[in-house]
matplotlib code that plots the C-alpha trace (Angstrom):
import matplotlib.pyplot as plt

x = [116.1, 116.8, 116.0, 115.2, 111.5, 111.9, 114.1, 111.6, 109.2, 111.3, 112.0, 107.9, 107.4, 110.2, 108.1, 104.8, 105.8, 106.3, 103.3, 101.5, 103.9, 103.1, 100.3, 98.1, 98.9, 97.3, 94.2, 92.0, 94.0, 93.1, 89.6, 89.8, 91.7, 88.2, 85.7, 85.2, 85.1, 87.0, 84.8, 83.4, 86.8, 87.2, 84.2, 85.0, 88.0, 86.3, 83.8, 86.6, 87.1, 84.3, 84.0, 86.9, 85.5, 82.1, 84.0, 86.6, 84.6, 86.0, 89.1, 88.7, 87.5, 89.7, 92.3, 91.4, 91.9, 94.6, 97.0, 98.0, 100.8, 98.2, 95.5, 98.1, 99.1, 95.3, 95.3, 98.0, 96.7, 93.3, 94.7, 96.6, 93.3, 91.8, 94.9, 94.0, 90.6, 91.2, 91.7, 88.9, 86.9, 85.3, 84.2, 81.3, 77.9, 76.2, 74.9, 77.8, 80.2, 78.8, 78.5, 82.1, 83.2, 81.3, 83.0, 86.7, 85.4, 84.5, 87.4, 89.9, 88.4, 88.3, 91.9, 92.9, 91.3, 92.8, 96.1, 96.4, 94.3, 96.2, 99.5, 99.6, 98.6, 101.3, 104.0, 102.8, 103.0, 106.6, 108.1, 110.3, 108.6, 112.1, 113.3, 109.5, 110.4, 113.6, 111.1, 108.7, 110.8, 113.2, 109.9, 109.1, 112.6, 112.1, 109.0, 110.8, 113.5, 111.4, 109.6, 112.2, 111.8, 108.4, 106.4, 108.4, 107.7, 104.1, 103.9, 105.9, 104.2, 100.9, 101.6, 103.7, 102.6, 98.7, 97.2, 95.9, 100.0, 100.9, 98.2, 99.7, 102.6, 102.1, 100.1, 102.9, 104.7, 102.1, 102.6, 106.0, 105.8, 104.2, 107.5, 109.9, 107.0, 107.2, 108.7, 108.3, 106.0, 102.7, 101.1, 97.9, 94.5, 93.1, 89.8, 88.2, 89.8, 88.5, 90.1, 90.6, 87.6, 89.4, 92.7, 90.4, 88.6, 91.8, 93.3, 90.0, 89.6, 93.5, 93.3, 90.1, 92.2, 95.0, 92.7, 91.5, 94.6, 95.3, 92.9, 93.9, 97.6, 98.0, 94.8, 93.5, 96.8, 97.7, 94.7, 95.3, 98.6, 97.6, 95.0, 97.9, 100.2, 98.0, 96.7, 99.6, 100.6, 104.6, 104.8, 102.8, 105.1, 108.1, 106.9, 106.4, 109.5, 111.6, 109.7, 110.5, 114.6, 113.4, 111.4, 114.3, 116.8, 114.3, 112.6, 115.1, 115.4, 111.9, 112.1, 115.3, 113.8, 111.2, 113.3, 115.7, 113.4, 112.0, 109.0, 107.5, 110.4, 109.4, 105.7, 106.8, 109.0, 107.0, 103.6, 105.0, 106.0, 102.8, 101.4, 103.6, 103.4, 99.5, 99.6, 102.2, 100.0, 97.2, 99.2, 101.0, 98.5, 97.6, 101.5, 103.2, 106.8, 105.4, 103.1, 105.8, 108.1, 105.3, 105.1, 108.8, 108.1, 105.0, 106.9, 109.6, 107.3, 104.9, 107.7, 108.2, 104.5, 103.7, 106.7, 105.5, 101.7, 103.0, 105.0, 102.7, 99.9, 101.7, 102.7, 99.3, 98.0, 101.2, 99.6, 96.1, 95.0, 94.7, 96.7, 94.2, 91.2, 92.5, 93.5, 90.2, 88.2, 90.8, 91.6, 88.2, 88.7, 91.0, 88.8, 85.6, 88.1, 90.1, 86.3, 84.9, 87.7, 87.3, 83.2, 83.6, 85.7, 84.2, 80.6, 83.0, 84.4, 81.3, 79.7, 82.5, 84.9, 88.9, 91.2, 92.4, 89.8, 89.8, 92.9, 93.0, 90.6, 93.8, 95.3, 92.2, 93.3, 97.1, 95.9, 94.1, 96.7, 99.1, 97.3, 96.5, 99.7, 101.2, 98.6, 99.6, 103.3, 102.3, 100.7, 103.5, 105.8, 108.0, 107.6, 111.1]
y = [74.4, 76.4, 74.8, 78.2, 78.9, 82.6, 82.1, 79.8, 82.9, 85.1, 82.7, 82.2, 86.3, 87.4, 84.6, 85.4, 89.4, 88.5, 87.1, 90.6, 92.8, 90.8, 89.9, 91.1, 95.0, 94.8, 93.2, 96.8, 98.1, 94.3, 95.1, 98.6, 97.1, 94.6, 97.7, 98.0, 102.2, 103.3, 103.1, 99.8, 98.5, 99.8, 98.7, 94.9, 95.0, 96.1, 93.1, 90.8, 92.5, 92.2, 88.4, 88.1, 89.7, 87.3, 84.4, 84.6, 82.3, 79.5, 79.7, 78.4, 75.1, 74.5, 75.6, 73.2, 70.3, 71.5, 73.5, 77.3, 76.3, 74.6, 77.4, 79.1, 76.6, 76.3, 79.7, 80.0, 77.1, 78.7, 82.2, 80.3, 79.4, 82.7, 84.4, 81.6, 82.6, 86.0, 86.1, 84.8, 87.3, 89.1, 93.0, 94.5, 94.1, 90.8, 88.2, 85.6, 88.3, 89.0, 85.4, 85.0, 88.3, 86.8, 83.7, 85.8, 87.5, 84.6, 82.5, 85.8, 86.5, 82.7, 82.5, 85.1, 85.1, 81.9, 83.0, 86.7, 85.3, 82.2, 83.4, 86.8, 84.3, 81.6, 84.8, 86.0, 82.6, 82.0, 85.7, 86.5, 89.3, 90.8, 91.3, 91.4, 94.6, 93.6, 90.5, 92.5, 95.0, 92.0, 90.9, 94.5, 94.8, 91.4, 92.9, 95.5, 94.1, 91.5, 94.9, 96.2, 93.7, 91.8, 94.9, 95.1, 91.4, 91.4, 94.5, 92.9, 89.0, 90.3, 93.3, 90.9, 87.4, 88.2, 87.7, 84.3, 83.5, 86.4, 85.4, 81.8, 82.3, 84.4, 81.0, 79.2, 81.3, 81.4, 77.7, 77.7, 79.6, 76.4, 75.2, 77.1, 76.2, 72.7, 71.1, 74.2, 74.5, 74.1, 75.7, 74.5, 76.4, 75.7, 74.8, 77.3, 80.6, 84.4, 87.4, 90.9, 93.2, 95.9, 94.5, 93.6, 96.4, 98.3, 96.1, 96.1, 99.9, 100.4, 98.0, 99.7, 102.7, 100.5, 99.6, 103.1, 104.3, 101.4, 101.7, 105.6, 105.2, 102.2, 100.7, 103.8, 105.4, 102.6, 102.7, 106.6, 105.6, 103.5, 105.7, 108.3, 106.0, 105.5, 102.2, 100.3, 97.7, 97.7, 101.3, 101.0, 97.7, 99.5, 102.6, 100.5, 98.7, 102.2, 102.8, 99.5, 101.1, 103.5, 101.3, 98.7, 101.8, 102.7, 99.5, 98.3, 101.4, 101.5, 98.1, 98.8, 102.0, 99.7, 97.4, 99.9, 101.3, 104.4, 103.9, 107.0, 108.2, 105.8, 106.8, 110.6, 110.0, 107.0, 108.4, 112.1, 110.5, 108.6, 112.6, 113.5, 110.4, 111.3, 114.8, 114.5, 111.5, 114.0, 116.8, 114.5, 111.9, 113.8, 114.6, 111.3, 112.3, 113.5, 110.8, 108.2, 110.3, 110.4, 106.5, 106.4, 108.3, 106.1, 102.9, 104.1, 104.7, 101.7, 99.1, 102.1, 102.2, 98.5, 97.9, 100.7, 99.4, 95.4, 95.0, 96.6, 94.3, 91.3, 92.2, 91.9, 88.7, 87.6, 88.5, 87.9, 84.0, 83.0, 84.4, 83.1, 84.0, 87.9, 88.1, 87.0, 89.3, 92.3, 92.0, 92.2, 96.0, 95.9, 94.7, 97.2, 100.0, 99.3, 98.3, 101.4, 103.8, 102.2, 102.4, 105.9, 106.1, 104.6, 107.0, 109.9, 108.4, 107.6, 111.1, 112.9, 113.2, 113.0, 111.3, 113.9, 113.9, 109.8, 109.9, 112.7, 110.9, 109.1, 111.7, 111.1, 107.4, 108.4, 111.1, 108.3, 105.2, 108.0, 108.6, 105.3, 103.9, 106.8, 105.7, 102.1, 102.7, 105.3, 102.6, 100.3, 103.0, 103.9, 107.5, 107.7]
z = [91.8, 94.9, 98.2, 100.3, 99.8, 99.0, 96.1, 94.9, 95.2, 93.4, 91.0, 90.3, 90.6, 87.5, 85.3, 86.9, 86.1, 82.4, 82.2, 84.0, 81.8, 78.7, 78.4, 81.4, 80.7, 76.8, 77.7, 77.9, 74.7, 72.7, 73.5, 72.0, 69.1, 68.6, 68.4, 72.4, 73.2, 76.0, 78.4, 77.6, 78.0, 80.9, 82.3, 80.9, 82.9, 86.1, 85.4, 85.9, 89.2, 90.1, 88.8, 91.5, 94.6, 93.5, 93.3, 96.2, 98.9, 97.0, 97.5, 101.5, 101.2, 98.6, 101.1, 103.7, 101.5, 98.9, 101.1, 100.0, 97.5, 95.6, 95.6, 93.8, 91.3, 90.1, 89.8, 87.8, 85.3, 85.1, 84.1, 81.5, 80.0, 80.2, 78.3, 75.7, 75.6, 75.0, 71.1, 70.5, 72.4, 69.1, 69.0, 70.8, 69.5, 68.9, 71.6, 70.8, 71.5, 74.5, 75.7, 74.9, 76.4, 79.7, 79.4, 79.5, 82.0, 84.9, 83.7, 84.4, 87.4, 88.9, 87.6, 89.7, 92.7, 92.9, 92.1, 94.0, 97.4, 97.6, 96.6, 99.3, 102.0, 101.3, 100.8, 104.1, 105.6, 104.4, 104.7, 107.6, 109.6, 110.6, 107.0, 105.1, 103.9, 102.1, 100.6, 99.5, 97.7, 96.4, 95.0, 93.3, 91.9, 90.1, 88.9, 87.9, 85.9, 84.0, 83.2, 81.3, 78.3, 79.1, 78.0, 74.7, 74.2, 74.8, 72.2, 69.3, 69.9, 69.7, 66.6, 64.5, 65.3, 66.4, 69.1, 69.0, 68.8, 71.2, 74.2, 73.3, 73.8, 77.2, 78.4, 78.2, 80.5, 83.0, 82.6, 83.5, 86.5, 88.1, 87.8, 90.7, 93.3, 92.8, 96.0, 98.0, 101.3, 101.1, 104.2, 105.2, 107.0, 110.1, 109.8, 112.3, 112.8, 114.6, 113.1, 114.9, 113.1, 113.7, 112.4, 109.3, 108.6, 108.7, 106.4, 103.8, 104.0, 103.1, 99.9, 98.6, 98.6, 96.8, 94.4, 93.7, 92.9, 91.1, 88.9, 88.5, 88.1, 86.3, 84.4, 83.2, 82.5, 80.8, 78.4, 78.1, 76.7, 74.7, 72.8, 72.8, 71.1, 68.1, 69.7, 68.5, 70.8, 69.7, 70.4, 73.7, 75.0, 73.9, 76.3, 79.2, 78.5, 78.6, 82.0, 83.2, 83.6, 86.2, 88.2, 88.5, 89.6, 92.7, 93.9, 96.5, 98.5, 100.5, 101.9, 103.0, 104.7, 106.5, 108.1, 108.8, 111.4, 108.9, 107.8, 107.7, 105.2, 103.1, 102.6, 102.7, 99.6, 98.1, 98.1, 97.5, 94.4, 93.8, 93.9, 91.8, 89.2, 88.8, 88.3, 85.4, 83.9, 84.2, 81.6, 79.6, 78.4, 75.0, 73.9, 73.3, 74.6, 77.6, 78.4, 78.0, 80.0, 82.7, 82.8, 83.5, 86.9, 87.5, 86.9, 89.5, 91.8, 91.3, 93.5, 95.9, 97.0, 96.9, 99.0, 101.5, 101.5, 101.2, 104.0, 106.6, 104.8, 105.2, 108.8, 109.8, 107.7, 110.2, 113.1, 112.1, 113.6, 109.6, 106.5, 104.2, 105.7, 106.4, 102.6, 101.6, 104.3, 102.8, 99.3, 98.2, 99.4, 96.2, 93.7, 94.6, 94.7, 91.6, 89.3, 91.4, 89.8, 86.2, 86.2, 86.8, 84.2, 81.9, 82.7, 82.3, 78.9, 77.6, 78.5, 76.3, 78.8, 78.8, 80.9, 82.9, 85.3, 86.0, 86.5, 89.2, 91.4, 92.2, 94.6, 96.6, 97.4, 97.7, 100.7, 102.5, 101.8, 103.2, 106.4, 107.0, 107.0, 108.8, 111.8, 111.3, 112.1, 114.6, 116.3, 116.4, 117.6, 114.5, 114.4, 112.7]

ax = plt.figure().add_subplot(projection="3d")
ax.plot(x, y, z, "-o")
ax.set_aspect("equal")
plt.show()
C-alpha cells in the first residue's frame, strides 16, 4: 500500500467512485422500478438529504474522540448497510413499506453524513494548498475513469443478477474502500474552535447553489434518462458508462488552470459548459440518442465544475480555524439546495408536468456559483 497520504486518497476515491457509479446513481430509478412515480422518488431521495443535514451534529463529538480518518471509515461501513437495505425496500403503498422506506432513508443519510462531512474535512486537512487544484481534479479524473465501466456494472448486476445480488455486491465494495485508508493520517479536532461568519456564510451560500444544480444536472437528469431509456437499468448503466469516456478526456485540465494562476478561465469554460450541458439535457430528454448524447457533455463537464468550485472550497476549510467544523457549518448548504431542487420537482411531476422545466431551474444556480466564485478569486487577486 502506498505510503504518501494522497495516493491513499485516490486509491479510496476510484473504489469509493464505483460504489457512487454503481450503485448510488440507480437508487431513484430502483424505486421507480418498485411502483414509486416520479416524483415520489424524487422526493425519497431528497428525504435522505434532508435525513443528512438532520443528522450532521453528530459527526463532532465523534470527531473529538475518533479522529477524521475514522469519521470516515464509519461512514463508509454504514452506507454499506444502507445499499444492503435497499432491496428490500418494497413499492409505495402500505404502512410496512413505508416504515421500511424510512428505515433506507435515516440509515442513507447517517451513512453519509458520516462519510461526505468527515471525508472533505480530512481531504482538506491533508491536501497541499499550493497544488489543491491538481488534487482535486486528480480526484475527479479518478472519478471519471472508474465511470467509464462502473455505471455499466451497476446496470447489468442489478438487470441480470437482481438487486438483492446487485446492491450486494456494491456493499462489498464500499467495504473495500476501508481498505487504502488503513494506516493513513488520522487528523484530529480541537475541541473549541471560532470560525469567520463571513468566510462561512460564503462557503454555505455557494454549496446551496452546488446543490441546486446538483440536483438539476445530475439527479433529476439522471431519472429523466432513466424514464427515457424504457426504465431499464442495463441500457441506463451502459449510457452513463459511454458518458463516463468524455468526462475522463476533460477532468485534468481545470485544476491545472487553478494552480496555474487562471482561475477565472476555468469557470468561464467550466460553467459555460455547465450552461450549455443543461440546456441540451433540457431538448434531448424525450429522444433517446439525444439524451444519451447530452449526458456525454454533462459527464465532461461534471469533473470540470467540481474541480473549479472544490479547490476554492477546500482553500478556505484551510484557512478556516477548523476543517471539520466549517464543512459541517457549509455542506449543509448542499443538502437544502440539492432536496430543495428535487421537491420542486417532484410538485411539478406530480402536477403533470415534464422534465424540462426542473431541469432548467439549474441555470439559475450555475449564474450564481459563477458570480460567486468569480468574487472569490477577485478577492484573492487572480483576475487572470
Amino acid at each position: 500500500m502506498a505510503a504518501d497520504p494522497m495516493r491513499r486518497v485516490y486509491l479510496h476515491v476510484g473504489l469509493q467512485s464505483f460504489v457512487e457509479s454503481s450503485g448510488g446513481l440507480f437508487i431513484a430509478g430502483f424505486l421507480v422500478a418498485q411502483g414509486f412515480s416520479h416524483g415520489m422518488a424524487l422526493a425519497a431521495f431528497a428525504g435522505t438529504l434532508l435525513a443528512r443535514f438532520a443528522l450532521r451534529g453528530l459527526v463532532l463529538p465523534l470527531a473529538w474522540r475518533a479522529g477524521l480518518r475514522t469519521v470516515v471509515l464509519i461512514g463508509v461501513l454504514v452506507r454499506a448497510v444502507s445499499f444492503l437495505l435497499l432491496p428490500f425496500v418494497p413499492g409505495a403503498g402500505p404502512v410496512p413499506a413505508a416504515g421500511m422506506l424510512a428505515l433506507f432513508i435515516v440509515v442513507t443519510g447517517l451513512g453519509s453524513v458520516l462519510y461526505w462531512t468527515g471525508w472533505h474535512s480530512f481531504v482538506s486537512a491533508l491536501a497541499d494548498g499550493a497544488r489543491g487544484g491538481r488534487q482535486v481534479s486528480i480526484q475527479q479524473a479518478t472519478t471519471a475513469v472508474v465511470g467509464i465501466v462502473a455505471p455499466l456494472v451497476g446496470g447489468l448486476l442489478i438487470a441480470r443478477a437482481g438487486p438483492l445480488t446487485g446492491f450486494g455486491a456494491i456493499a462489498l465494495v464500499q467495504l473495500a474502500a476501508v481498505l487504502p485508508l488503513i494506516g493513513a493520517p488520522n487528523p484530529g479536532v480541537a475541541r473549541e474552535a471560532t470560525l469567520n461568519r463571513p468566510l462561512t456564510v460564503f462557503a454555505r451560500r455557494l454549496y446551496l447553489s452546488e446543490g441546486f444544480h446538483a440536483g438539476c444536472a445530475t439527479v433529476i437528469w439522471n431519472l429523466a434518462l432513466f424514464v427515457t431509456l424504457g426504465e431499464h437499468f442495463d441500457a441506463f448503466g451502459g449510457a452513463i458508462a459511454v458518458a463516463g469516456v468524455a468526462a475522463a478526456a476533460g477532468s485534468l485540465l481545470i485544476g491545472h488552470l487553478i494552480d496555474g494562476g487562471r482561475p477565472l478561465h476555468s469557470l468561464a469554460l467550466a460553467y459555460g459548459a455547465a450552461i450549455l450541458a443543461l440546456a441540451a439535457k433540457a431538448l434531448a430528454f424525450a429522444t433517446p440518442l439525444a439524451a444519451v448524447g447530452a449526458t456525454a457533455l454533462g459527464a465532461l463537464v461534471t469533473p470540470m465544475a467540481a474541480t473549479a468550485m472544490l479547490a476554492p472550497l477546500y482553500a478556505m476549510a484551510r484557512a478556516s480555524s477548523c476543517t471539520l467544523r466549517f464543512n459541517m457549518a457549509t455542506e449543509g448548504g448542499w443538502d437544502l439546495g440539492c432536496s430543495l431542487a428535487c421537491l420542486i420537482a417532484a410538485g411539478l411531476l406530480e402536477a403533470g408536468a415534464g422534465f424540462q422545466v426542473p431541469i432548467l431551474l439549474g441555470l439559475l444556480a450555475v449564474a450564481a456559483i459563477w458570480r460567486m466564485l468569480a468574487l472569490w478569486y477577485g478577492r484573492q487577486g487572480l483576475a487572470a
